[in-house]
Backbone as CSV, one residue per row, in Angstrom:
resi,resn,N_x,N_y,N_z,CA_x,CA_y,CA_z,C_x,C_y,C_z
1,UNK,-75.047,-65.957,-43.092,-73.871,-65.189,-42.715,-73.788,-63.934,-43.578
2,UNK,-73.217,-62.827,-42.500,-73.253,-61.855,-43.812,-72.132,-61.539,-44.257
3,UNK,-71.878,-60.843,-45.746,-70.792,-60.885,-46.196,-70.594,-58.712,-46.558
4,UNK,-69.006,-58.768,-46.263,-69.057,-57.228,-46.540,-68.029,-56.989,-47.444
5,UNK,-68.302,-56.370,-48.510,-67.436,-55.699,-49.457,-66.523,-54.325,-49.050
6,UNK,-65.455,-54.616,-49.271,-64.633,-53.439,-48.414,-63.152,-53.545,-48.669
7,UNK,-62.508,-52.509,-47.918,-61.121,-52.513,-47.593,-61.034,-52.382,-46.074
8,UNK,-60.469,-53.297,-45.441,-60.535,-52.697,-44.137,-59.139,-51.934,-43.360
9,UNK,-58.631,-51.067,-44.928,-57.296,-49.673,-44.606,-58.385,-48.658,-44.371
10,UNK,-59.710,-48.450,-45.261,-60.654,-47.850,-45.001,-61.205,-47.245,-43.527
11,UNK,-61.586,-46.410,-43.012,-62.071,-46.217,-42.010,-63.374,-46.435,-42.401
12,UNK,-64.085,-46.054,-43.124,-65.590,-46.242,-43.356,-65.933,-48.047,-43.288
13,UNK,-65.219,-48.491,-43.968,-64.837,-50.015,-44.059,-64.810,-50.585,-42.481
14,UNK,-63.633,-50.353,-41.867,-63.131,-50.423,-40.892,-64.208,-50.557,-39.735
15,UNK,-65.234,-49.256,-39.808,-66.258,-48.736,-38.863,-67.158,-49.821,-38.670
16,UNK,-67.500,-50.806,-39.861,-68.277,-52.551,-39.825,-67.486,-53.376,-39.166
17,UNK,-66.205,-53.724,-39.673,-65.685,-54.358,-38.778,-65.360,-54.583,-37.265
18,UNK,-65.221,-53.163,-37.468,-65.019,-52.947,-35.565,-66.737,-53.233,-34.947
19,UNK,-67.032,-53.120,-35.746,-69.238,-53.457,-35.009,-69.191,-55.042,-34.500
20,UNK,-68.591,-55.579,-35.918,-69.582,-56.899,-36.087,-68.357,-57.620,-35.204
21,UNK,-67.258,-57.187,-34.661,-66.068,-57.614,-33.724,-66.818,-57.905,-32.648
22,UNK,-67.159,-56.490,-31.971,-67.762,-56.144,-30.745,-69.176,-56.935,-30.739
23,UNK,-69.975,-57.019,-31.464,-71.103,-58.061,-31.782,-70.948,-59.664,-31.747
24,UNK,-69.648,-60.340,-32.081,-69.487,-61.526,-32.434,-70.512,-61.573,-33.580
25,UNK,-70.675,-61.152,-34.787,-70.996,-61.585,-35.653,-70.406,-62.220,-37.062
26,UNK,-70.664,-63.528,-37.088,-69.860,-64.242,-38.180,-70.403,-63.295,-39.042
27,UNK,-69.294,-63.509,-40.374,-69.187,-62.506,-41.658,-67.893,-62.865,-42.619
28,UNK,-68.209,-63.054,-43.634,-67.129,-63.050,-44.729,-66.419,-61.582,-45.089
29,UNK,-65.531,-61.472,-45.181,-65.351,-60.413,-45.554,-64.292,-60.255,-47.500
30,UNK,-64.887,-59.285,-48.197,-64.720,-60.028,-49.334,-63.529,-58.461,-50.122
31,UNK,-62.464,-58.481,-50.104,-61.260,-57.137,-50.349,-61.920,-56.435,-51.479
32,UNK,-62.109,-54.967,-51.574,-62.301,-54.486,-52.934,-61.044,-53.473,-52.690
33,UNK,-60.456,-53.282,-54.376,-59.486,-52.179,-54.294,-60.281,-51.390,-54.810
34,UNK,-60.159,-50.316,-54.451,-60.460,-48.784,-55.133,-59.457,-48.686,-56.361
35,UNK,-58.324,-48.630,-55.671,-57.331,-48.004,-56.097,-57.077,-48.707,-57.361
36,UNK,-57.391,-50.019,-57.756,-57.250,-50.434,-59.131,-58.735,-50.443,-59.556
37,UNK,-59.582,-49.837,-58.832,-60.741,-49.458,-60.048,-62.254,-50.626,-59.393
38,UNK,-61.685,-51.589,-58.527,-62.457,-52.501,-58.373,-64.219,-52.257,-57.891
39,UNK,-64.277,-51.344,-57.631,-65.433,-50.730,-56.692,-66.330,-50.007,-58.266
40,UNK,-65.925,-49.943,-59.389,-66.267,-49.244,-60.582,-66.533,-50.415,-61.940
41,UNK,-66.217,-51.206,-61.106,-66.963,-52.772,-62.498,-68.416,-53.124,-62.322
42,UNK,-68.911,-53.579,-63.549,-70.444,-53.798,-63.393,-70.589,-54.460,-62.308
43,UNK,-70.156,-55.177,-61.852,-70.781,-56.366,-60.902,-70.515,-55.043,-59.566
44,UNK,-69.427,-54.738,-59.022,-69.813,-54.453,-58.103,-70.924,-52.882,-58.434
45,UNK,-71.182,-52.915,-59.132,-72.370,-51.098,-59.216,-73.584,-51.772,-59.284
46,UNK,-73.658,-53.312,-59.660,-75.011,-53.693,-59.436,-75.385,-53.736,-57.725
47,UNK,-74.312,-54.179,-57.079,-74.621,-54.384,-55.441,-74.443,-52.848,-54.877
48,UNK,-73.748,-51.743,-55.204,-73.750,-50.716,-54.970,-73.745,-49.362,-56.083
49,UNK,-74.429,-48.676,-56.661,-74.598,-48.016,-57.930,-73.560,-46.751,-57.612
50,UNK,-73.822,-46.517,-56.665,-72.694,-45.207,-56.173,-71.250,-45.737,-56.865
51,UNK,-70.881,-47.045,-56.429,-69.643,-47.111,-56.524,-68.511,-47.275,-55.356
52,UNK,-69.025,-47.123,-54.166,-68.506,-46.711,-52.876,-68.635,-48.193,-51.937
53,UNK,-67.359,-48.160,-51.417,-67.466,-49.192,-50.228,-67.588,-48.419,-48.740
54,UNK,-67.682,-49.604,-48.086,-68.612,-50.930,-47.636,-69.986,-50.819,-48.467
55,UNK,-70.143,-51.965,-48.793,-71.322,-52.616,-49.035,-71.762,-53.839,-48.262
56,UNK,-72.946,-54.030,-47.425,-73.213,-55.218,-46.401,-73.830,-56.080,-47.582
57,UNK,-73.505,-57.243,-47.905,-74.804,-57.848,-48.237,-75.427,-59.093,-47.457
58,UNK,-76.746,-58.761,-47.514,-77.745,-59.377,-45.838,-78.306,-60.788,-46.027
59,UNK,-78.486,-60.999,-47.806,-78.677,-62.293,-48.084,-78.122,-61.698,-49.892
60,UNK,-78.500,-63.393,-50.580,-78.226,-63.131,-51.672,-78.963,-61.877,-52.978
61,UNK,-78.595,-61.166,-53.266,-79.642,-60.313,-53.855,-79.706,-58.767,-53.216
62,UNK,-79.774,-58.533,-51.780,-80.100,-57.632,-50.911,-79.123,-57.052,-50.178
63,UNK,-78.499,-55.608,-50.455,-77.449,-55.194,-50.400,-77.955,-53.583,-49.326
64,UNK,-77.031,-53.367,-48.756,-76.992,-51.950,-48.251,-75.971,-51.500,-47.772
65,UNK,-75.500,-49.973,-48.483,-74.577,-49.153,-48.669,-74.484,-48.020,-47.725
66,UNK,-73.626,-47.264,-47.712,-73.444,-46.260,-46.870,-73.012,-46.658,-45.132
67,UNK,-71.782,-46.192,-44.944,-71.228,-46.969,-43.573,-72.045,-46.707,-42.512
68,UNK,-72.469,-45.638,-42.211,-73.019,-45.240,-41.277,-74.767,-45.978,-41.230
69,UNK,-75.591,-45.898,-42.122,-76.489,-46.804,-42.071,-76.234,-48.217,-42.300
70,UNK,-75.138,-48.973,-42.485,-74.951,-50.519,-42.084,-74.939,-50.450,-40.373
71,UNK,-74.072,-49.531,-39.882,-73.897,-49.942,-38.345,-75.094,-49.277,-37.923
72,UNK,-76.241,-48.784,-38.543,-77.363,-48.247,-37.939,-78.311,-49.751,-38.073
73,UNK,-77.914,-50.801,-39.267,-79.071,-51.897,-39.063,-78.386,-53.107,-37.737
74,UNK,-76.901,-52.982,-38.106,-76.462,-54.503,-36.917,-76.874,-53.892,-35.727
75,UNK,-76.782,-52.545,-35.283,-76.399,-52.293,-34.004,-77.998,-52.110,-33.573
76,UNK,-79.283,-51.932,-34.288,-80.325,-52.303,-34.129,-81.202,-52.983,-33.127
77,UNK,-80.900,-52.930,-32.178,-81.972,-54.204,-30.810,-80.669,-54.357,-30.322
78,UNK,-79.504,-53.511,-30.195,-77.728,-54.092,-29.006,-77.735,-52.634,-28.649
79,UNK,-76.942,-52.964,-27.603,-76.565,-51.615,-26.857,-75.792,-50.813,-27.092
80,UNK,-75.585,-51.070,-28.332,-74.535,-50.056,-29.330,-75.484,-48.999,-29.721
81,UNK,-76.988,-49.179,-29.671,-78.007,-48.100,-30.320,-78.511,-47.907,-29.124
82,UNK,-78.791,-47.034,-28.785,-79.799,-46.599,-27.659,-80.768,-46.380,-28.130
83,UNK,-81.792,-47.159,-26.809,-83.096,-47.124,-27.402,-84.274,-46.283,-27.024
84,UNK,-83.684,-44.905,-26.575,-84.411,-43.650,-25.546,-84.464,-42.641,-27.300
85,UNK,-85.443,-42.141,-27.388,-85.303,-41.532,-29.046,-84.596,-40.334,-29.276
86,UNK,-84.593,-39.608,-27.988,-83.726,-38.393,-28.186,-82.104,-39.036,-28.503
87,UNK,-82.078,-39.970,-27.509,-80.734,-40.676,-27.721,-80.057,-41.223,-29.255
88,UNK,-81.112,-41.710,-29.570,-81.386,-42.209,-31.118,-80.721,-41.236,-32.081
89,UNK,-81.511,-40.239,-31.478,-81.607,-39.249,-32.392,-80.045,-38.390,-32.254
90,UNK,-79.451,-38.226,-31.217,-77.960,-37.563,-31.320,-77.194,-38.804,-31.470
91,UNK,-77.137,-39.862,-31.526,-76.258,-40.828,-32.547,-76.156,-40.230,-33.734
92,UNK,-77.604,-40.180,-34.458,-77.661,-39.567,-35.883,-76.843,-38.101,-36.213
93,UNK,-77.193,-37.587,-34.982,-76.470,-36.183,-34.523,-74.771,-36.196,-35.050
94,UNK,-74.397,-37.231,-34.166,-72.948,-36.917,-34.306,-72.194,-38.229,-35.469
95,UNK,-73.227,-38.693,-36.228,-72.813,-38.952,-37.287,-72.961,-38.341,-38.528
96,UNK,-73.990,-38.019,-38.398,-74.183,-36.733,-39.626,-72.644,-35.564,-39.282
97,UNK,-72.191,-35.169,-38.044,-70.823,-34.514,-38.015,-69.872,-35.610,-38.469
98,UNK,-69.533,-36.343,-37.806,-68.395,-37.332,-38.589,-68.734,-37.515,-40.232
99,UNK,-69.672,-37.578,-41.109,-69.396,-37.349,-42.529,-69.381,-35.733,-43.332
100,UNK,-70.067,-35.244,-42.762,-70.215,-33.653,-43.263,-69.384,-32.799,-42.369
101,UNK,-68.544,-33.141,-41.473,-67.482,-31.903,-40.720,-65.681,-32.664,-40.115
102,UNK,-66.140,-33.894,-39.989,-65.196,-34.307,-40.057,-64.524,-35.389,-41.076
103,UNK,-64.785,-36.184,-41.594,-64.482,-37.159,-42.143,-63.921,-36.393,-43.887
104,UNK,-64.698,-35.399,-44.490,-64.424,-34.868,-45.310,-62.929,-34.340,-45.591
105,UNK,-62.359,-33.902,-44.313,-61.208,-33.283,-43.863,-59.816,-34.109,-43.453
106,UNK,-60.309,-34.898,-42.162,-59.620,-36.097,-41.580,-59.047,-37.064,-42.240
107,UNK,-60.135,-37.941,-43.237,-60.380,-38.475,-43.994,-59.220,-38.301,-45.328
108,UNK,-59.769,-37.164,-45.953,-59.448,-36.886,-47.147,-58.194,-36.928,-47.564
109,UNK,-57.470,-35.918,-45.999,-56.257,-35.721,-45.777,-55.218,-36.954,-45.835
110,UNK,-55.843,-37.887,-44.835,-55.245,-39.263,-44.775,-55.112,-40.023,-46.144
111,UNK,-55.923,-39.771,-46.650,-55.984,-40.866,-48.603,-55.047,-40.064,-49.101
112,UNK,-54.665,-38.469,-49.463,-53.945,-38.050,-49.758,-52.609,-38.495,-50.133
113,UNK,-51.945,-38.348,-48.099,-51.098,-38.828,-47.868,-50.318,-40.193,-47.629
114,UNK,-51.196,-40.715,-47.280,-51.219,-42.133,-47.394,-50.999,-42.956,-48.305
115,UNK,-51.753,-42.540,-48.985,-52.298,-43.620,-50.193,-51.756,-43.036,-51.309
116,UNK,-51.702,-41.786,-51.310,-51.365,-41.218,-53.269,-49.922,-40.954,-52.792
117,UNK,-49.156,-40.849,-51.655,-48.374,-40.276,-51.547,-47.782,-38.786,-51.487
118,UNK,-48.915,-38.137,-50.957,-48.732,-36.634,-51.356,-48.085,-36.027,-52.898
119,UNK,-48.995,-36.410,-53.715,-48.669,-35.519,-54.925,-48.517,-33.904,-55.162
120,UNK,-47.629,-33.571,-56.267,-47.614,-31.802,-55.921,-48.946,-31.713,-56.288
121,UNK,-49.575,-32.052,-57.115,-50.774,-31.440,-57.661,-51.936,-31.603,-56.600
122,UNK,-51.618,-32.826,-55.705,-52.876,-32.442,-54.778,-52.328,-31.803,-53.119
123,UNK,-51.401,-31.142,-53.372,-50.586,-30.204,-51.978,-51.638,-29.489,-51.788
124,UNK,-51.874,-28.610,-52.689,-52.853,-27.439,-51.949,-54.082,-27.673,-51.329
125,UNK,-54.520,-29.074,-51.835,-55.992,-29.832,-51.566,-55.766,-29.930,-50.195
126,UNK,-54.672,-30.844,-50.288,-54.092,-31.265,-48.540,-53.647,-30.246,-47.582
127,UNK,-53.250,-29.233,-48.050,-52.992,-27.916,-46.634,-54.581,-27.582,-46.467
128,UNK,-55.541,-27.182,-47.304,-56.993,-26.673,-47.235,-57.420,-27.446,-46.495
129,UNK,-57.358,-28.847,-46.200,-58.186,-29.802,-45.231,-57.801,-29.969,-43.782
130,UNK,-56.380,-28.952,-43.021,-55.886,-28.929,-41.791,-57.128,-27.727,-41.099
131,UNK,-57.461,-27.155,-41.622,-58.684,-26.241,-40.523,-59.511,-26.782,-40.281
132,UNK,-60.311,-27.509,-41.119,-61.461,-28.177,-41.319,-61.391,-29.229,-39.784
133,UNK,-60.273,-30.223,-40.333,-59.630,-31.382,-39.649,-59.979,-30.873,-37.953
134,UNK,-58.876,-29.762,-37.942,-58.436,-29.719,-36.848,-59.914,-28.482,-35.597
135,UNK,-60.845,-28.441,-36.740,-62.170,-27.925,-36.479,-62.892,-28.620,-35.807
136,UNK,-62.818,-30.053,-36.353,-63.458,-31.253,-36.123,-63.019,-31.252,-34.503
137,UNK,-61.486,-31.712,-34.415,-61.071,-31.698,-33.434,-61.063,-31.686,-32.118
138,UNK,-61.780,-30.153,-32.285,-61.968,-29.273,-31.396,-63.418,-29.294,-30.701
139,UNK,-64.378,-29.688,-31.491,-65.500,-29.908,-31.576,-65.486,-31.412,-29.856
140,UNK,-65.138,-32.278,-31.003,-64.942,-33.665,-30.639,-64.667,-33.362,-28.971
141,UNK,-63.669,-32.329,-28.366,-62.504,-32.060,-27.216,-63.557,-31.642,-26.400
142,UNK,-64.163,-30.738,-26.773,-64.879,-30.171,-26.165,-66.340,-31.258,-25.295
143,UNK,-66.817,-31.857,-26.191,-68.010,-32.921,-26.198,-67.352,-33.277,-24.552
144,UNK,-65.947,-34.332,-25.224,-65.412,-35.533,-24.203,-65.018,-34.361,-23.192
145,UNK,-65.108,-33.647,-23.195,-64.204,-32.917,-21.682,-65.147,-33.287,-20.352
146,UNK,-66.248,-33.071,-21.324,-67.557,-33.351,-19.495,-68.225,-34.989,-20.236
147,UNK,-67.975,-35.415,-21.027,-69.035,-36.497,-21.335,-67.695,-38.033,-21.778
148,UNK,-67.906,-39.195,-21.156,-67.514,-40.156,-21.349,-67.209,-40.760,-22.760
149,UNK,-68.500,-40.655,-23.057,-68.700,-40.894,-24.517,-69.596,-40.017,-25.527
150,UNK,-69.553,-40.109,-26.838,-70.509,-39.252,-27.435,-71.924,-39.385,-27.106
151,UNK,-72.469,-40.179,-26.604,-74.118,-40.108,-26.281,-74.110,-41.308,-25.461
152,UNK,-74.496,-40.955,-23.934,-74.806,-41.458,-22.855,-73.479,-41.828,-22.077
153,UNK,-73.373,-43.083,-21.491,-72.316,-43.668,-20.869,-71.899,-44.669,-21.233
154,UNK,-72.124,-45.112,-22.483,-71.764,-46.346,-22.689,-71.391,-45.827,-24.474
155,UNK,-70.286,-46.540,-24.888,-69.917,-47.319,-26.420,-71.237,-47.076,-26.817
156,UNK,-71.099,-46.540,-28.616,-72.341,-46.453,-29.638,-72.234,-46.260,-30.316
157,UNK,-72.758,-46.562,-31.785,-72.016,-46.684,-32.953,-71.725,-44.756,-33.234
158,UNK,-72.069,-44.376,-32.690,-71.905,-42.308,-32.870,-69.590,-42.347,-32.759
159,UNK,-69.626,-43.301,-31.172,-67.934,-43.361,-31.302,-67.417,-44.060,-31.936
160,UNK,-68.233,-45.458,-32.567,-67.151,-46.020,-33.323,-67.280,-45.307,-35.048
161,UNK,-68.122,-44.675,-35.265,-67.659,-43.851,-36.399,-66.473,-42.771,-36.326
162,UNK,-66.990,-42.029,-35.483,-66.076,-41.070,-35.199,-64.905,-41.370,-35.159
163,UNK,-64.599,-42.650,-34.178,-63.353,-43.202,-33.694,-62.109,-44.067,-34.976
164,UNK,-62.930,-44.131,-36.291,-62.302,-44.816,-37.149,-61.057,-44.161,-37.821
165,UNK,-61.671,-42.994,-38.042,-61.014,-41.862,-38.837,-59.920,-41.063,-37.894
166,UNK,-60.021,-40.678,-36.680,-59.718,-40.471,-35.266,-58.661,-41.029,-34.902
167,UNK,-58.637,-42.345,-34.640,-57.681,-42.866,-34.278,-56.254,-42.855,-35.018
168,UNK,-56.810,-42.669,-36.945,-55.160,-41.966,-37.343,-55.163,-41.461,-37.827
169,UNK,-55.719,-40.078,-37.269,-55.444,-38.944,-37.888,-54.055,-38.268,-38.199
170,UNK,-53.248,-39.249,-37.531,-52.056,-38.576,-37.614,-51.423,-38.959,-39.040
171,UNK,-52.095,-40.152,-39.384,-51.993,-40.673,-40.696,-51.672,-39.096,-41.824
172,UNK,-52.923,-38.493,-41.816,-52.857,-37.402,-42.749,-52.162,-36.230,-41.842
173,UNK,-51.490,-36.202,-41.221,-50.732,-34.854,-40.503,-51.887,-34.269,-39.556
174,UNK,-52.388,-34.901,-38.835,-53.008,-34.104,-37.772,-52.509,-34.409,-36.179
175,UNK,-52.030,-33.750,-35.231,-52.242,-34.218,-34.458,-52.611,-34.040,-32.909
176,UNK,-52.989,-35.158,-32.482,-53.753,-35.255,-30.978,-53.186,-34.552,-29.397
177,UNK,-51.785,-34.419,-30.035,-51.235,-33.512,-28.762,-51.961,-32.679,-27.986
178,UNK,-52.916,-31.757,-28.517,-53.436,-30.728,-27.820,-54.527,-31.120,-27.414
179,UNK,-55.613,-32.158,-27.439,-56.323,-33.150,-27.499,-56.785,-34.130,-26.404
180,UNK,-56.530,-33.971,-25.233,-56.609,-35.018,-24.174,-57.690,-35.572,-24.121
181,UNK,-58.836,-34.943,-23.854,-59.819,-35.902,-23.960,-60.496,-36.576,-25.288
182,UNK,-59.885,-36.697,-26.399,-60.388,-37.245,-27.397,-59.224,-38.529,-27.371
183,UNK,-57.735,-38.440,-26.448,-56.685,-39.669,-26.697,-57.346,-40.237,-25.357
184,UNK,-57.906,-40.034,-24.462,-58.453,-40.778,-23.479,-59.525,-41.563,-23.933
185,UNK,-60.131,-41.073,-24.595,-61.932,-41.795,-25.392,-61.200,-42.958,-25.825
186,UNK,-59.661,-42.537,-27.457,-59.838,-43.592,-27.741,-59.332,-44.878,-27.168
187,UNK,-58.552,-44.728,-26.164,-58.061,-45.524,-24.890,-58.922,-46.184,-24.545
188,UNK,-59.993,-45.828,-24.777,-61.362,-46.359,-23.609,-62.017,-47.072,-24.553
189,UNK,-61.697,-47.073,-26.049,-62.532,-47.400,-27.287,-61.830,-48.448,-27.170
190,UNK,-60.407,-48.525,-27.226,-59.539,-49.736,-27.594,-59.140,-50.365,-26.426
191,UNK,-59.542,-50.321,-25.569,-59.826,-51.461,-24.423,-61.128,-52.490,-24.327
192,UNK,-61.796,-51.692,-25.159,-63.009,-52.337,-25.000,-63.203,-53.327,-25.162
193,UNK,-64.089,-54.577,-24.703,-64.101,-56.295,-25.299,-64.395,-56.696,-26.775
194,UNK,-63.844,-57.274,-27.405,-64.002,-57.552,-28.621,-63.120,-56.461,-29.613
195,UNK,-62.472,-55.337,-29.142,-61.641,-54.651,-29.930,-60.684,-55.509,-30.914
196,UNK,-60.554,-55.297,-32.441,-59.720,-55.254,-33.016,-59.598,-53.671,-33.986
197,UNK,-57.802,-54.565,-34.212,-57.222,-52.954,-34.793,-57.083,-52.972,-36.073
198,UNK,-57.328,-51.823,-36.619,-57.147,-51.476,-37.890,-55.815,-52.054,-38.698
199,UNK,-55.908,-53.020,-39.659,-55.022,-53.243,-40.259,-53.556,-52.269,-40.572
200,UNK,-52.643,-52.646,-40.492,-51.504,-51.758,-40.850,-51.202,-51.785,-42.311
201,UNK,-50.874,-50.756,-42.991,-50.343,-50.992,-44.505,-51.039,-49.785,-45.401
């Protein structure tokens, strides 16, 4: 069975869970706080040196980090990966955007507010990340206007990354009003079989 180190308030976190849902894959799932430091003790920097959650671990000993390459090994031989290589290859496409154009922004914004409570000292951090955010956005609007999903016709781990951070963006002050075809996607995300929702809190 595999076991995952995480928070699942996390979207990166979150982005495994929603896999191994849609997969039926048994899994322990084991809480790390950030926020009291937990992700920064020896034990967990031996299973991950970065410091950063999710961490999968696949057996005892054998660990792998980074969200986006965990749902690149489960989703592996399922129809969450397409197996045409160009196809392959714009999964990678529009996950490499969800960490380097959106998630930086979306993301950031949301921990901000969320989680620190909007401090004065990090205000200015948090207005700087609404262009970015709402860059992303736009990007995203455009894709879904002619295309169902981010790559092909079917669910793939390209939307459920995207879709983690996405779904509350409003969390950090963004919002979907102007947006139709990205609140239709996630309609279509969260209907899907095996959907569960992101913890509240």
């Amino acid at each position: 069975m595999y076991r995952v180190y995480g928070d699942l308030l996390s979207g990166n976190c979150y982005k495994i869970k929603l896999l191994m849902s849609y997969l039926s894959l048994p899994h322990e799932w084991v809480r790390v706080d950030i926020l009291k430091g937990e992700s920064r003790t020896p034990e967990f920097l031996a299973k991950n040196p970065n410091g950063k959650i999710p961490v999968l671990e696949l057996e005892p000993g054998e660990y792998l980090f980074e969200s986006n390459a965990i749902l690149y090994y489960l989703a592996d031989g399922t129809p969450y990966l397409p197996r045409a290589k160009l196809d392959r290859a714009r999964v990678l496409q529009w996950q490499s955007f969800e960490q380097y154009s959106h998630e930086p922004y979306i993301a950031v914004a949301r921990y901000i507010a969320k989680y620190l409570g909007l401090p004065a000292e990090r205000q200015s951090e948090y207005e700087s990340k609404r262009a970015g955010g709402y860059r992303a956005l736009r990007v995203m609007e455009q894709r879904l206007a002619s295309a169902r999903f981010f790559v092909g016709e079917r669910l793939s781990i390209a939307d459920i990354s995207l879709y983690a951070y996405t779904h509350v963006a409003h969390e950090g002050g963004f919002s979907l009003a102007e947006y139709p075809a990205v609140r239709r996607w996630i309609g279509e995300i969260e209907r899907h079989p095996g959907h569960v929702a992101m913890p509240t809190g």
